[in-house]
N, C-alpha and C positions, 0 to 999 in steps of 0.2 A: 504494500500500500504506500510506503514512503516514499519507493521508486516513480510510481505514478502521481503520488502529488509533486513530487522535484519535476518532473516533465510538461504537466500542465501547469505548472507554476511560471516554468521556463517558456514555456507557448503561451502561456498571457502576459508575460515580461515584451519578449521581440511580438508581440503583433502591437503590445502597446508603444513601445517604440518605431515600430515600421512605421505605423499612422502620424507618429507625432513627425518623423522624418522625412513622410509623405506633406501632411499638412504644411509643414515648412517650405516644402520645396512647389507648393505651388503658391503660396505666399508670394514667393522671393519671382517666381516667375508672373504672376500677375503685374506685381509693380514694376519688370524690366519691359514688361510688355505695353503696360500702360506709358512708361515714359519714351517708348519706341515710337507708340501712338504719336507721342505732344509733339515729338521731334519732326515726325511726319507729317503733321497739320499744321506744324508751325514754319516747316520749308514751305510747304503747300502755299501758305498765305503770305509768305514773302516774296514769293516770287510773281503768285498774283498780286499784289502793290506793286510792284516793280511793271508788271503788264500794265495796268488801272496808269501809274504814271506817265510811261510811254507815249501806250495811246490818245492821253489829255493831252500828249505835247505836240503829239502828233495833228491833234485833232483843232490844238487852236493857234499853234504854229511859234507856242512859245519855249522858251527853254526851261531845261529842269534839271536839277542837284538828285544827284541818285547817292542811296544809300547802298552798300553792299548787302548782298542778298543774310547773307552770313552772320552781321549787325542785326537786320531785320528778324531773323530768325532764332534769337536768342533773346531779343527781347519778345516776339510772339511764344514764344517756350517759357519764361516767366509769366506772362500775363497768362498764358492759358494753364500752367500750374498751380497760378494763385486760385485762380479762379475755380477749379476744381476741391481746391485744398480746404477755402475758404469762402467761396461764392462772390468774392468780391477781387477786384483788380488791384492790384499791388500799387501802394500810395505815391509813388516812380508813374504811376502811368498815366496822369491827369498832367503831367509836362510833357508827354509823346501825342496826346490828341491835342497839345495847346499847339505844337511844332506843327502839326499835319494840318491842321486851319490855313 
């Protein structure tokens, strides 16, 4: 009897660790995935601003100051983390829409 409680003891030891080692490892993968996402929507939309600007200059024959796509995209990856984090836009970002006016 002693035999088999050490072995069912030991099979509810590793399945309680598999899980907890499982649960972790899709934790950790959730959030690298989530921030693959931000990285991804946030090139996405620098480089449509950089189109949006083009085009306007294009379209009214004036000149325009370009930001680096790279610039653009690290501040959209803050803003869109904040905004996930906290629902609200990081206190930095009321001088990026005052610039874009």
């Amino acid at each position: 009897m002693n035999t088999w409680l050490t072995v069912l003891t030991s099979a509810a030891v590793a399945v309680l660790v598999s899980g907890m080692i499982t649960l972790i490892d899709h934790v950790l993968e959730r959030r690298a995935r989530r921030a693959e996402l931000l990285l991804t929507k946030a090139c996405e939309m620098a480089v449509r601003r950089t189109d949006i600007v083009l085009q306007v200059a294009k379209d009214t024959g004036g000149g325009v100051s370009l930001v680096d796509d790279v610039v653009n995209t690290e501040t959209y990856y803050r803003w869109l983390k904040s905004l996930l984090d906290s629902g609200k836009l990081p206190p930095d970002a009321d001088k990026g829409r005052r610039k874009a006016s």
